[in-house]
Every structure is written in structure tokens, then in C-alpha cells.
N, C-alpha and C positions, 0 to 999 in steps of 0.2 A: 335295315338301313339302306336308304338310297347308294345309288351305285357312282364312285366319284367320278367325274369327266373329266378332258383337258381342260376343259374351259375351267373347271374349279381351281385345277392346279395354277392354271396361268391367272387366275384372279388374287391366289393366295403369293404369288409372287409376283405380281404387279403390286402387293398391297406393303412387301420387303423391299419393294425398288430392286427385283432380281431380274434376269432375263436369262432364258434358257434354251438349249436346242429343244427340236420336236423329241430326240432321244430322250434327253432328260427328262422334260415333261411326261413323258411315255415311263420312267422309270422310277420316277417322284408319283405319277401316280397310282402306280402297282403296292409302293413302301406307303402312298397315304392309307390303303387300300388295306393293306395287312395291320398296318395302326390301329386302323378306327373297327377292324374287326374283332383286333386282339382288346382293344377298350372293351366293347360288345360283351368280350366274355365275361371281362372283371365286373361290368354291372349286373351280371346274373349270380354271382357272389352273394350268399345268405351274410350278412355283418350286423344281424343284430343283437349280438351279443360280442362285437368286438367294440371295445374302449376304443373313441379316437385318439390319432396319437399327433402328433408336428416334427415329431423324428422319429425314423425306423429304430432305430438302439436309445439306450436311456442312459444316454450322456448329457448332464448337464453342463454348464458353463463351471468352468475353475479357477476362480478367482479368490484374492487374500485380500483382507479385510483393510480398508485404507489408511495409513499412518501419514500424518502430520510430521513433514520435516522442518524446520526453518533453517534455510539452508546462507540466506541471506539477510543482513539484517537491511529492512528498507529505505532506509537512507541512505546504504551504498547503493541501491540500484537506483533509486534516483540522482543519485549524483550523478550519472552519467544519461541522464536526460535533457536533452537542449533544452525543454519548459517540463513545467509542471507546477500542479495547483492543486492544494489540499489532501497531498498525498497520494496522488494520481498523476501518471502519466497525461500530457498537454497536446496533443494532438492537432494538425490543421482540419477546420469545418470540411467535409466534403459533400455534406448534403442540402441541398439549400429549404 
């Protein structure tokens, strides 16, 4: 892998709208530097015989099955509707 420069780093944070001292620069790109080595090694990882996964632990989603309440009968909620028409809420046009 090519070796990172300041210039990369000040490219990659010109490109976040960031600005940094020359320290920073100098320290952001020692930490890019250890990143993109430590990536390096995970692509030499044998994975093919690992299943891909979209999450590390095998948590699904826990959700309860949706129940139907009527909670109001709809003629009280439109009765407090300034307009309405066919059962539906009346709203002003706002798109021409």
C-alpha cells in the first residue's frame, strides 16, 4: 500500500470542510496510517467458508404482532374538523 501524505490528509479534510494544524495533520496521518494497515491485514483473512452476516450477534428485531384498536368512533373525530368531505379530513391546497 502506498505510503499516506499530508497532502492526502489535508485533501480528506478539505473534502469534511475541516481545517487543521500541521500537528494534527502530522497525527491524523500516522492514525490513517495504522487504519489502512490494520484493514491490510483483515484482507488477508481466508473467509471462505464464513457465512456473511449484517450483524455481529444474532439479534433480531422484537416486535408483537399489530392489533386493531378503535379507539374512536369517526364521527367524533371529525366533528372537530373545521371541513371535511367524504369522510376525510379537508385540508387547504398547498401544491399548485
Amino acid at each position: 500500500m502506498s505510503e499516506i501524505t499530508t497532502d492526502d490528509v489535508v485533501h480528506i479534510a478539505n473534502l469534511a470542510r475541516l481545517e487543521f494544524s500541521q500537528q494534527e495533520l502530522d497525527q491524523f496521518r500516522g492514525n490513517l496510517k495504522r487504519i489502512l494497515d490494520y484493514i491490510s491485514k483483515l484482507n488477508q483473512l481466508d473467509t471462505n467458508d464464513v457465512p456473511p452476516t449484517s450483524h455481529v450477534i444474532p439479534i433480531r428485531n422484537v416486535t408483537k404482532a399489530d392489533e386493531v384498536i378503535r379507539r374512536y368512533d369517526r364521527q367524533q373525530i371529525l366533528a372537530n374538523a373545521p371541513s371535511q368531505e367524504k369522510g376525510y379530513f379537508e385540508v387547504p391546497k398547498i401544491i399548485e
